[in-house]
MIDOSE-1310 file (N, C-alpha, C; in nm, 2 decimals, decimal comma, always signed):
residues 245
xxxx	-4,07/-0,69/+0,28/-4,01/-0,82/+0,25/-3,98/-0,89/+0,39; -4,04/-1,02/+0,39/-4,00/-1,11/+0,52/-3,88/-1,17/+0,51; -3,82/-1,24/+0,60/-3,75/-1,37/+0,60/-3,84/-1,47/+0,48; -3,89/-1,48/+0,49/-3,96/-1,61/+0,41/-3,99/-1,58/+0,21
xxxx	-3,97/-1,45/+0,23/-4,02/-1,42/+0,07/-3,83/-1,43/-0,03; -3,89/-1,53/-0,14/-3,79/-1,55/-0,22/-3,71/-1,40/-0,30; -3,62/-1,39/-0,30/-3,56/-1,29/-0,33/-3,46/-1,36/-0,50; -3,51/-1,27/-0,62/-3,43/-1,32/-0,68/-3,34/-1,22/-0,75
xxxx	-3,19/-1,26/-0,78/-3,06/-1,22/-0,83/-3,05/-1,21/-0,93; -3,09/-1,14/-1,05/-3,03/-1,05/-1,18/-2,85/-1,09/-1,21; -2,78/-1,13/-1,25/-2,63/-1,12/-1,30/-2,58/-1,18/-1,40; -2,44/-1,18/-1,43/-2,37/-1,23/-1,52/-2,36/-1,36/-1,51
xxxx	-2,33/-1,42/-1,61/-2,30/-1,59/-1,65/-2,14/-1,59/-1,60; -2,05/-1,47/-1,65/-1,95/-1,44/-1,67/-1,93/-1,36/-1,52; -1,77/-1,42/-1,50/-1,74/-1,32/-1,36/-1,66/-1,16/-1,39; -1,64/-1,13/-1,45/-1,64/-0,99/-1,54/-1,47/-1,01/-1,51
xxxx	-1,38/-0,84/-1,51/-1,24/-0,88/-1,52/-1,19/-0,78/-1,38; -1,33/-0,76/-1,26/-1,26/-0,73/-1,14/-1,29/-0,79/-1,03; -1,20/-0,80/-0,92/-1,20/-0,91/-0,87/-1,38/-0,87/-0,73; -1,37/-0,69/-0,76/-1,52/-0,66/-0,66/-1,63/-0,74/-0,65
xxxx	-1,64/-0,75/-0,86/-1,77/-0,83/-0,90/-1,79/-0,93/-0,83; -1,69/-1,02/-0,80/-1,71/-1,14/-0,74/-1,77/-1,13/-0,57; -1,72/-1,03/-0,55/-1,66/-1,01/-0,39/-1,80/-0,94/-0,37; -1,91/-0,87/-0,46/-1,98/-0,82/-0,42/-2,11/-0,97/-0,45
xxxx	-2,10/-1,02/-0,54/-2,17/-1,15/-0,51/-2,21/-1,19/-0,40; -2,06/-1,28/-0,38/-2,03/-1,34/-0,24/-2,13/-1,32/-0,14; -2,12/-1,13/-0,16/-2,19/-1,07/-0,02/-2,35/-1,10/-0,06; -2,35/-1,07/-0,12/-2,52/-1,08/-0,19/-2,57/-1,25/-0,12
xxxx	-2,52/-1,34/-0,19/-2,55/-1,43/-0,12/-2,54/-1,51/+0,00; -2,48/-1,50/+0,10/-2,42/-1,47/+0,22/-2,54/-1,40/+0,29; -2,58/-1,26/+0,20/-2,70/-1,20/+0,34/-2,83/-1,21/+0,30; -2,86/-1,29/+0,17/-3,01/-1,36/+0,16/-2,94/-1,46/+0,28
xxxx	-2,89/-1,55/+0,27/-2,89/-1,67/+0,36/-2,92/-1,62/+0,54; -2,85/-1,52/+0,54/-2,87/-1,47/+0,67/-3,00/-1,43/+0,69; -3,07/-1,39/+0,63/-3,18/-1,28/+0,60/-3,28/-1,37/+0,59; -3,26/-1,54/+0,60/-3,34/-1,65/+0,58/-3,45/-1,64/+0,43
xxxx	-3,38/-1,53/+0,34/-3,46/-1,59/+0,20/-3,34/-1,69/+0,10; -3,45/-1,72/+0,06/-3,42/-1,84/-0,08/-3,41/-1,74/-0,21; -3,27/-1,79/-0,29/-3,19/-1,71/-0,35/-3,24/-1,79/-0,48; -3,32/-1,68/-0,57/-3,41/-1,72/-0,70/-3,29/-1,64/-0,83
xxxx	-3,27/-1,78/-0,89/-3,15/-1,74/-1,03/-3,12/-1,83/-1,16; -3,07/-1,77/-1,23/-3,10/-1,81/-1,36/-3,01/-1,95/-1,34; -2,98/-1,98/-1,29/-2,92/-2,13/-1,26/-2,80/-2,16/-1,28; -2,71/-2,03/-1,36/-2,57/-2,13/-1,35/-2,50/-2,13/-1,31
xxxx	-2,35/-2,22/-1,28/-2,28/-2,25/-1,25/-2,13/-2,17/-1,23; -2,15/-2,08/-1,34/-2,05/-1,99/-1,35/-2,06/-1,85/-1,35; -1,93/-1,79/-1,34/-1,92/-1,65/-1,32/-2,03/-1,56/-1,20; -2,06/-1,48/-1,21/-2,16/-1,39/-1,07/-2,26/-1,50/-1,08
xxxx	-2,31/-1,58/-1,12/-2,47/-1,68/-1,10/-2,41/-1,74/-1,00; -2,30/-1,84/-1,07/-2,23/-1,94/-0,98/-2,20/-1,91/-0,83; -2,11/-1,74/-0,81/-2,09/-1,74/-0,75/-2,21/-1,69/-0,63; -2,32/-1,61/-0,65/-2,42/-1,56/-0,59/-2,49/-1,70/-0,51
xxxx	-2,51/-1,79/-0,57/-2,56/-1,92/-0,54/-2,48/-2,02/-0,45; -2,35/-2,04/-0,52/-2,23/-2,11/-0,39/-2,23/-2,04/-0,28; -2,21/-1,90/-0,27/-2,20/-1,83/-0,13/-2,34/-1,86/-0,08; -2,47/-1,85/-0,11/-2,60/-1,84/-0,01/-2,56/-1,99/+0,03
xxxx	-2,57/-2,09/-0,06/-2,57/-2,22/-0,03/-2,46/-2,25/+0,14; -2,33/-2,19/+0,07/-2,25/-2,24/+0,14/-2,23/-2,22/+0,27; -2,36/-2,04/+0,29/-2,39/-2,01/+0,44/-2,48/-2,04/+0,55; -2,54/-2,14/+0,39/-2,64/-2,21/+0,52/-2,81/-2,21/+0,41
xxxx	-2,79/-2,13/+0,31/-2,89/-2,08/+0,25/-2,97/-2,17/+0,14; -3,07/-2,14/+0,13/-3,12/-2,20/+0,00/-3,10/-2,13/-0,15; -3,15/-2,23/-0,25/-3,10/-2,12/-0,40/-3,19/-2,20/-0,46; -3,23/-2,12/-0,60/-3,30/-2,22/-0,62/-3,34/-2,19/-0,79
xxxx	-3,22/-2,25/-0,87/-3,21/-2,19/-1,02/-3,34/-2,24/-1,13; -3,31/-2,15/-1,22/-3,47/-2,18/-1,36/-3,38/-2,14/-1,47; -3,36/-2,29/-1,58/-3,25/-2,28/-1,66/-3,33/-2,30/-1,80; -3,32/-2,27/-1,88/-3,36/-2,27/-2,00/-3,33/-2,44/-2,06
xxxx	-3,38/-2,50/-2,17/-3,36/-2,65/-2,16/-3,24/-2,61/-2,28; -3,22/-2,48/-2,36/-3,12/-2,50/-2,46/-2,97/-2,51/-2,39; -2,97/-2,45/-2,25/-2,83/-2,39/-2,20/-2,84/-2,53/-2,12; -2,93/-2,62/-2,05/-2,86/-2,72/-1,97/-2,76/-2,77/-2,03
xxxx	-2,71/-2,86/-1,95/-2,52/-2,92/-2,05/-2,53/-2,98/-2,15; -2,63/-3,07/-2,14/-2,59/-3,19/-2,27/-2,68/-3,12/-2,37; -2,75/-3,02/-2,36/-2,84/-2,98/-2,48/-2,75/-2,85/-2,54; -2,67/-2,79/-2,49/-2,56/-2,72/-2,52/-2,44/-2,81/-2,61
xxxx	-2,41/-2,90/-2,55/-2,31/-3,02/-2,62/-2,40/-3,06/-2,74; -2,49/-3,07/-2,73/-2,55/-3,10/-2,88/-2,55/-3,02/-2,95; -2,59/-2,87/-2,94/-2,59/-2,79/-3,04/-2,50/-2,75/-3,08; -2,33/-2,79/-3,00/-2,21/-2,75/-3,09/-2,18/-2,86/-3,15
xxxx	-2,21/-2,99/-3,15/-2,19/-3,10/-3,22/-2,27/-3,13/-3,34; -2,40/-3,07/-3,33/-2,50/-3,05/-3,45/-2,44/-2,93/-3,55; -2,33/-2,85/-3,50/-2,30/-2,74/-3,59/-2,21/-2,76/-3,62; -2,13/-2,84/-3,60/-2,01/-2,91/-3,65/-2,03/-3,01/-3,73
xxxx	-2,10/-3,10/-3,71/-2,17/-3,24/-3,81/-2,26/-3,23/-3,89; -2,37/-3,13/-3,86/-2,48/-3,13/-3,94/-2,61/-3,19/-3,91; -2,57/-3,32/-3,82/-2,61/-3,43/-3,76/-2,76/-3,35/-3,68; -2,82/-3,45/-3,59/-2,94/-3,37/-3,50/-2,97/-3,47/-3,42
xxxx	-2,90/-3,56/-3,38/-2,91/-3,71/-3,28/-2,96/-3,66/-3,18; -3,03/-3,74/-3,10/-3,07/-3,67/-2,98/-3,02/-3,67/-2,85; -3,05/-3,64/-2,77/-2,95/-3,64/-2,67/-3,01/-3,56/-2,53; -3,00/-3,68/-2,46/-3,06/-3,62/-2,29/-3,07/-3,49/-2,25
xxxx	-3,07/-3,46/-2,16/-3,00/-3,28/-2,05/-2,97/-3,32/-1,95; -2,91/-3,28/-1,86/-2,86/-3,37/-1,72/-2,86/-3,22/-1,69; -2,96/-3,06/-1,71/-2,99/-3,02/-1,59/-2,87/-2,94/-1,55; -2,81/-2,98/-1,58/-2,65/-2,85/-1,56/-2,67/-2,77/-1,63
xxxx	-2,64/-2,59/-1,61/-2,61/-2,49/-1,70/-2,48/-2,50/-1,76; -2,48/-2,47/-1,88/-2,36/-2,45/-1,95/-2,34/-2,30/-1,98; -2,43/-2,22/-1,96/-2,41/-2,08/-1,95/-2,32/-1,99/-1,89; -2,26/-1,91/-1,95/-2,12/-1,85/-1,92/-1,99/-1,90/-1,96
xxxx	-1,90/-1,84/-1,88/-1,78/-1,85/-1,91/-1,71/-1,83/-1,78; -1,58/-1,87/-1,80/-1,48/-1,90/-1,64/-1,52/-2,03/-1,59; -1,49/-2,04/-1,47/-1,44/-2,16/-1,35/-1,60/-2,16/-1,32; -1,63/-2,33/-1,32/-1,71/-2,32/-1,28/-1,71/-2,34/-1,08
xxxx	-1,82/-2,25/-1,04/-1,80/-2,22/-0,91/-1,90/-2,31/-0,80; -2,01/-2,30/-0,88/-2,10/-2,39/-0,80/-2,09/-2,54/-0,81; -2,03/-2,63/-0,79/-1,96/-2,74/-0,83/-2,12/-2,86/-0,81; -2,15/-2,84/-0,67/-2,23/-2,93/-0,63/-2,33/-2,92/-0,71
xxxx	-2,45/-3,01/-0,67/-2,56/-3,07/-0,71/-2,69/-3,07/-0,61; -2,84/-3,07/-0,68/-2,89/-3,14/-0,54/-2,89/-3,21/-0,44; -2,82/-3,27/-0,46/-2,80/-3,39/-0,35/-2,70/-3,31/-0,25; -2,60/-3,28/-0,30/-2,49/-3,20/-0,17/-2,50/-3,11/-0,13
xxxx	-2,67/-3,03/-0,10/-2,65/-2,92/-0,01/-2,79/-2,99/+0,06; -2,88/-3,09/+0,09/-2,94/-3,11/+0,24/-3,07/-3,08/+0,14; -3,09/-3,09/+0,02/-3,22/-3,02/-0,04/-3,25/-2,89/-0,03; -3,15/-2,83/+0,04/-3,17/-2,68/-0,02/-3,11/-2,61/-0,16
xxxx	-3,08/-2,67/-0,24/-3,09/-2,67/-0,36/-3,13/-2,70/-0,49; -3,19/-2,65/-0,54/-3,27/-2,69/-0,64/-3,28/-2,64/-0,76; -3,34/-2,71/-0,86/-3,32/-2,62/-0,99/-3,45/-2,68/-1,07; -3,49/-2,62/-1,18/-3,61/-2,66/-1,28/-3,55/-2,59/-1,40
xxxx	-3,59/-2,66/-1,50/-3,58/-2,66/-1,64/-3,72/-2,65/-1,73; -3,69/-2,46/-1,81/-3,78/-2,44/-1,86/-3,79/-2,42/-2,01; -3,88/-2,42/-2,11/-3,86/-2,43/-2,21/-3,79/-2,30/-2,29; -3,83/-2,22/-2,24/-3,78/-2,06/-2,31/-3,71/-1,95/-2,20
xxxx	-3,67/-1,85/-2,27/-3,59/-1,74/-2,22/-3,72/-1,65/-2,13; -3,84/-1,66/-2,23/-3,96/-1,58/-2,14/-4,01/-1,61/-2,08; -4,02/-1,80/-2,03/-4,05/-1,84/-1,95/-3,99/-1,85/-1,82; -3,83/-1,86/-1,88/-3,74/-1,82/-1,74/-3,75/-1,73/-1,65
xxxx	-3,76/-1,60/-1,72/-3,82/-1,47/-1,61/-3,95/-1,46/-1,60; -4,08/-1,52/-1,65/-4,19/-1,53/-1,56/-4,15/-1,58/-1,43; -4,15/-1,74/-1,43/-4,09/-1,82/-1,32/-4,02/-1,75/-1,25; -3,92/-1,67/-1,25/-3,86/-1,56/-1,17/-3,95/-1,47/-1,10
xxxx	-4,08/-1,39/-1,16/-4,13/-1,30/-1,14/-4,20/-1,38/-1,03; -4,30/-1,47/-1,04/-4,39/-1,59/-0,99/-4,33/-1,59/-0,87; -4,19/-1,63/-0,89/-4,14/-1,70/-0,75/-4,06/-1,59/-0,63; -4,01/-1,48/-0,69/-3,96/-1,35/-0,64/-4,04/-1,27/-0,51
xxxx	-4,09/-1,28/-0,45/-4,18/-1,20/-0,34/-4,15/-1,13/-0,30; -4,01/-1,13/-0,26/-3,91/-1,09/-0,19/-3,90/-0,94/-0,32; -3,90/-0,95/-0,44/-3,83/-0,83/-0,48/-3,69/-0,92/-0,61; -3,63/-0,82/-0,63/-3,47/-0,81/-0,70/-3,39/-0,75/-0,71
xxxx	-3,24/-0,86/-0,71/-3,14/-0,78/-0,68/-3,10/-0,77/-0,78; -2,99/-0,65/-0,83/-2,94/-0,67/-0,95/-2,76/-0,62/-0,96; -2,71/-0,75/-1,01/-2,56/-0,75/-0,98/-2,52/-0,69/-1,13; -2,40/-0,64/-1,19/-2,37/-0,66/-1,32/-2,39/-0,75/-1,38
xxxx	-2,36/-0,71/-1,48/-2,43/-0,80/-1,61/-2,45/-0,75/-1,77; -2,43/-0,86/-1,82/-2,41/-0,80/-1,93/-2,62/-0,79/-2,03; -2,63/-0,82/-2,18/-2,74/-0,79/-2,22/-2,84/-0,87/-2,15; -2,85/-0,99/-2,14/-2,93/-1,07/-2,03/-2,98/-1,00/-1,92
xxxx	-2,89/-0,97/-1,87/-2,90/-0,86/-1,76/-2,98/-0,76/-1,76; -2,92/-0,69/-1,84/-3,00/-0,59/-1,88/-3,13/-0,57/-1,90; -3,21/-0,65/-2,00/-3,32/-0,73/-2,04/-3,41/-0,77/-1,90; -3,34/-0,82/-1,83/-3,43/-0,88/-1,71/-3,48/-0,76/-1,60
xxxx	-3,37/-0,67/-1,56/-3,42/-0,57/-1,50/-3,49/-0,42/-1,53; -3,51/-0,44/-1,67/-3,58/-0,34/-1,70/-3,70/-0,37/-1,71; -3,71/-0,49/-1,80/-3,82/-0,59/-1,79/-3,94/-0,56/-1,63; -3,85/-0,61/-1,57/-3,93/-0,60/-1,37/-4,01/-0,47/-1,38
xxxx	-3,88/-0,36/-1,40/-3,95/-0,24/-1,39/-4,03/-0,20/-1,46; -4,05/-0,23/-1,56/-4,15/-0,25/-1,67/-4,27/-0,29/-1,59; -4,29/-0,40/-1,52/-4,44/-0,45/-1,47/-4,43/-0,40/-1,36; -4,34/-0,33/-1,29/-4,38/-0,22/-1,20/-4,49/-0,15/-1,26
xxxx	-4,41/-0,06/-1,35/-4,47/+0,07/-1,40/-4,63/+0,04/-1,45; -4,68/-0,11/-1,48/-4,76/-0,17/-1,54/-4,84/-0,16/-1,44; -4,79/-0,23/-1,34/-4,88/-0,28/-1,20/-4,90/-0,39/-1,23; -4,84/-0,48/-1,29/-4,84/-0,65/-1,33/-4,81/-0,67/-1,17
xxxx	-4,70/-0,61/-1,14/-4,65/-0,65/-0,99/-4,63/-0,53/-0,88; -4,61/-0,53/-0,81/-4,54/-0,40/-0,72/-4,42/-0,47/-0,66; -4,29/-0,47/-0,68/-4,21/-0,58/-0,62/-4,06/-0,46/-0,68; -3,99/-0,49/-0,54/-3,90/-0,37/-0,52/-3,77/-0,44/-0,61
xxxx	-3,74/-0,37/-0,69/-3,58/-0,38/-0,78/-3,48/-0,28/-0,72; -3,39/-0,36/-0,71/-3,26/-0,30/-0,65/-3,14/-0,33/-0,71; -3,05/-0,20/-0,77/-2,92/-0,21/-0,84/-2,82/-0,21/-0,74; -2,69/-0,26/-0,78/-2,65/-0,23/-0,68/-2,54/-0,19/-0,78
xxxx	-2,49/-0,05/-0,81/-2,38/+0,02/-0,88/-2,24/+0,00/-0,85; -2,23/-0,18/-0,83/-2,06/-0,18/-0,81/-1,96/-0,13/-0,90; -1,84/-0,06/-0,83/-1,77/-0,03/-0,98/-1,81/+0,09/-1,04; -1,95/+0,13/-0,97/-2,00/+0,23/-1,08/-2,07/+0,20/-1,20
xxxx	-2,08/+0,06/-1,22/-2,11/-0,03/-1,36/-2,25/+0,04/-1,36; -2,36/+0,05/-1,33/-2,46/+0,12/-1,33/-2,51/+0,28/-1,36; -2,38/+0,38/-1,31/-2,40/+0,50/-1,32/-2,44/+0,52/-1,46; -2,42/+0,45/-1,57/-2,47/+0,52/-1,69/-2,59/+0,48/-1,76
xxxx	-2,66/+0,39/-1,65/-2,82/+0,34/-1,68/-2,85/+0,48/-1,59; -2,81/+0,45/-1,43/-2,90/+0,56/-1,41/-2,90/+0,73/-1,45; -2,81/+0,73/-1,54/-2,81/+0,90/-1,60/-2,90/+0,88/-1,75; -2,92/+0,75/-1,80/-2,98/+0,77/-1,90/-3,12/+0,75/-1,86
xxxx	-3,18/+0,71/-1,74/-3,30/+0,70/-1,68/-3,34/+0,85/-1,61; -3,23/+0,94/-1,60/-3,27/+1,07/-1,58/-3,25/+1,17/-1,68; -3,19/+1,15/-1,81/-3,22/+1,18/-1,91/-3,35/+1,14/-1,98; -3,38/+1,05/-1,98/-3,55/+1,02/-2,01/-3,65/+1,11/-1,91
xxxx	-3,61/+1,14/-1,82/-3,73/+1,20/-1,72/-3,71/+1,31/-1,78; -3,60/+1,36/-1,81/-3,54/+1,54/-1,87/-3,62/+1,56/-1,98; -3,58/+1,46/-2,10/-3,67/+1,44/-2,18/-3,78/+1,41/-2,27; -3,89/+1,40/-2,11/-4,04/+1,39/-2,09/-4,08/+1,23/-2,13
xxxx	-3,97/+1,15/-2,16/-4,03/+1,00/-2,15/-4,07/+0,91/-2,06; -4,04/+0,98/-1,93/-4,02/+0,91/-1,77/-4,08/+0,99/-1,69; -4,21/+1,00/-1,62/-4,25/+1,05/-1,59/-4,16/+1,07/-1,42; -4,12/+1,18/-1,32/-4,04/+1,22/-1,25/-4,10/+1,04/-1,12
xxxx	-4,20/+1,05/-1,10/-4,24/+0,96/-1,00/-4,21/+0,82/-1,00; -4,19/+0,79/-1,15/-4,15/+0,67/-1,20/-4,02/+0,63/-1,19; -3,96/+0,74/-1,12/-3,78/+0,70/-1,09/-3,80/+0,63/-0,98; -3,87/+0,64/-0,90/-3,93/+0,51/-0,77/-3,94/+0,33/-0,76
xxxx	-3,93/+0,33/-0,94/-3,97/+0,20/-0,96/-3,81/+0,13/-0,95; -3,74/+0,17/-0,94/-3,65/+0,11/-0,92/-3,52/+0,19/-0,83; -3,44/+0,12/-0,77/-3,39/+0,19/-0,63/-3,23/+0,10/-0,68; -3,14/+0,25/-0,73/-3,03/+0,25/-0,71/-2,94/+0,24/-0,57
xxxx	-2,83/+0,16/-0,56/-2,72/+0,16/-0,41/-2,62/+0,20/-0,39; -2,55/+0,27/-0,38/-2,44/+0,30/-0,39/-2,36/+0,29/-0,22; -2,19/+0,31/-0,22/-2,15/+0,24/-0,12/-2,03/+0,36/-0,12; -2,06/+0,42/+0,01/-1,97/+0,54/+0,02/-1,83/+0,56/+0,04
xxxx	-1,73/+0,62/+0,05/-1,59/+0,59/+0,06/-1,59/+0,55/+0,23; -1,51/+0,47/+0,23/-1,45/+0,41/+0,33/-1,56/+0,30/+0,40; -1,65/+0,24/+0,34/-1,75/+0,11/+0,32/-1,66/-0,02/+0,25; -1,64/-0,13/+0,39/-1,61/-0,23/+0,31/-1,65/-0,31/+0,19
xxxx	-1,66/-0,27/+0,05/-1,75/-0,32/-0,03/-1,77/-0,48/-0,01; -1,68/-0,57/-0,02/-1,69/-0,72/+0,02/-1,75/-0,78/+0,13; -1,82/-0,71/+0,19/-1,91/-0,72/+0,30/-2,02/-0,63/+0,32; -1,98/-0,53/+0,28/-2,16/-0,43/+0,29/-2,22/-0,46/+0,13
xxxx	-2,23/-0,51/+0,06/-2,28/-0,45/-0,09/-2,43/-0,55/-0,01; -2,42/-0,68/-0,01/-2,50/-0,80/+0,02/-2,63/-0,71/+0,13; -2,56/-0,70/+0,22/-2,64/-0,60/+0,35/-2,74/-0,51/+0,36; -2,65/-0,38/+0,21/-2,72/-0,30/+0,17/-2,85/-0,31/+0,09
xxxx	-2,80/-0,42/-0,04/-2,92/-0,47/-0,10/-3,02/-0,54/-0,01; -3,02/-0,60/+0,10/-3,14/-0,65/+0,21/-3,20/-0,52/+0,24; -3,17/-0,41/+0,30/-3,20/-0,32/+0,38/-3,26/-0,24/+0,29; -3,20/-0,25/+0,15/-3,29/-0,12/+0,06/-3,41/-0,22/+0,03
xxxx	-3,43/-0,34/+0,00/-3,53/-0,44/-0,02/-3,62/-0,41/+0,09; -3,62/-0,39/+0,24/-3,69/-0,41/+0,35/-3,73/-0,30/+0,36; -3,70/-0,16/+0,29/-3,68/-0,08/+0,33/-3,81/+0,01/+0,19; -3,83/-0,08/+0,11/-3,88/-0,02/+0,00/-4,04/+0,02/+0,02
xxxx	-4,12/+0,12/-0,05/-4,20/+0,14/-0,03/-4,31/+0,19/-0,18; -4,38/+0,14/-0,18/-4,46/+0,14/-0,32/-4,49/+0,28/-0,33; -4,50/+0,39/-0,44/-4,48/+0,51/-0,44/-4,67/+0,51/-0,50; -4,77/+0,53/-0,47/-4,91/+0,50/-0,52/-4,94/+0,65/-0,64
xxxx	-4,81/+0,73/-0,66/-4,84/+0,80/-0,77/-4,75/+0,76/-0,88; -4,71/+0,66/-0,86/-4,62/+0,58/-0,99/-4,71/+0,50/-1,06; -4,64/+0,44/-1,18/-4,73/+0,36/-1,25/-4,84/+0,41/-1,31; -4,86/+0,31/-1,39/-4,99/+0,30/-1,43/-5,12/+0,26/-1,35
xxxx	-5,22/+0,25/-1,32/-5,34/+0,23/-1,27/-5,44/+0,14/-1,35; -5,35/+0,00/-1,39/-5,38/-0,09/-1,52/-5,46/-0,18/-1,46; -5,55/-0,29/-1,49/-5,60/-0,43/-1,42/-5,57/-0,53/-1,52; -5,49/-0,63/-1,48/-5,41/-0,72/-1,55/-5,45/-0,88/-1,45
xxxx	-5,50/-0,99/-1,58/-5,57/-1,08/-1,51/-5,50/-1,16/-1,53; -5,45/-1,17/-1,70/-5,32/-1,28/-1,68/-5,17/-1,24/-1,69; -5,14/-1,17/-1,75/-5,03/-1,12/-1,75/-4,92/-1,14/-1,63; -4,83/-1,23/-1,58/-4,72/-1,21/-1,52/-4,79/-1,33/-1,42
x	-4,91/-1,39/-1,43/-4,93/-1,50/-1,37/-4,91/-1,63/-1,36
C-alpha cells in the first residue's frame, strides 16, 4: 500500500455505548490523513462513519463517502412520511446520509473542506460495496459495527478467498468486540470449513496492555495494511472477468 492508494473504513452508523469506539475512530482517521490516503466510506454523518471521516478531514485528509439513494436525507424523510400517510409524493435527496443514530458529527459539506470531500450516491446496498471494492487499493479497515458491518467485511474476504481481488482487510479488535468472530473463524478451520492458509485473508490487531489505545489503534491499522503480504497458497486459483469490476 502507497500513500496514494484509497483505503476504505468498514463501521457503525451508530457510535456504540463506549467512549474507545469513538477514540479508536478518531485515530483511524487521523493516520489515513497522515499516511496521505483518501478515506473510502459508507458516507454518513453519524456515529464511527461520521466520526472516522470528521477526524481524516479535519487532519488535513481526504474522505470520500458512497451512500445508498434510500438513506440520503430527503429520501429517508419520505419514506417515514409515506408510512405515515400512505401518500408517495416525490421528493428530491440533498445527498446527506440519514443513516444511524446519535449526534451528527460530520457537520460540513463539500464545499467546507477545500474539495477534499466528497460523496456519490448509489442506487443499491450492492452497489455501495462494489464502489468500495473499485475504489479501495489501499485495502480495509474494519472498526465495530453492527450487521452492515459485518456483511461488508466478510464479503472482502470472500473475494480474497475468490481472487476477485487480493486487497489486505484489517480488524481492528477494539474492546475485544472482534474476539468472537475470530474464534469462530478458528472454529471453522477446526471444523474443516476453513482451510488453515485461509486465516491469511484477513489480519486481526490487537493492542497490548499499556498501548495508548486513542492514539495507536489508527497507526496500527496503517502498519498492518503496509505490512500485509498475499499468502499465494490461499485462495482459490479462480479467473474472474467481471465480477468485482
Amino acid at each position: 500500500m502507497s500513500s496514494r492508494d484509497p483505503v476504505c473504513v468498514f463501521c457503525a452508523s451508530s457510535p456504540g455505548n463506549k467512549a474507545i469506539y469513538e477514540q479508536a475512530a478518531t485515530s483511524v482517521g487521523q493516520a489515513l490523513a497522515a499516511n496521505g490516503n483518501q478515506c473510502v466510506y459508507g458516507g454518513g454523518v453519524r456515529g464511527l462513519m461520521g466520526t472516522v471521516s470528521a477526524s481524516c478531514l479535519e487532519a488535513g485528509g481526504k474522505a470520500h463517502g458512497i451512500i445508498p439513494s434510500a438513506l440520503t436525507g430527503r429520501a429517508a424523510e419520505k419514506a417515514v412520511r409515506e408510512a405515515r400517510s400512505g401518500s408517495q409524493t416525490p421528493a428530491s435527496e440533498d445527498g446527506r446520509s440519514k443513516e444511524g443514530t446519535g449526534a451528527t458529527v460530520l457537520k460540513g459539506g463539500e464545499e467546507d473542506y477545500d474539495g477534499r470531500y466528497t460523496n456519490e450516491v448509489v442506487k443499491t446496498m450492492h452497489e455501495r460495496k462494489l464502489r468500495m471494492a473499485q475504489l479501495s487499493t489501499g485495502g480495509f479497515i474494519v472498526l465495530p459495527g453492527g450487521f452492515g458491518t459485518f456483511e461488508e467485511v466478510m464479503e472482502m474476504v470472500t473475494w480474497n478467498q475468490l481472487r476477485i481481488h487480493r486487497r489486505p482487510v484489517v480488524v481492528l479488535n477494539v474492546n475485544g468486540f472482534y474476539s468472537p468472530l475470530r474464534q469462530q473463524i478458528e472454529l471453522a478451520v477446526a471444523e474443516g470449513f476453513i482451510t488453515p492458509a485461509n486465516i491469511s485473508l484477513i489480519k486481526f490487531v490487537d493492542l497490548q496492555d499499556g498501548d495508548d489505545e486513542a492514539r495507536d489503534w489508527g497507526r496500527r491499522a496503517v502498519e498492518a495494511l503496509q505490512s500485509w503480504v498475499w499468502d499465494e497458497s490461499a485462495g482459490y486459483n479462480l479467473q474472474w472477468k467481471e465480477e468485482g469490476k
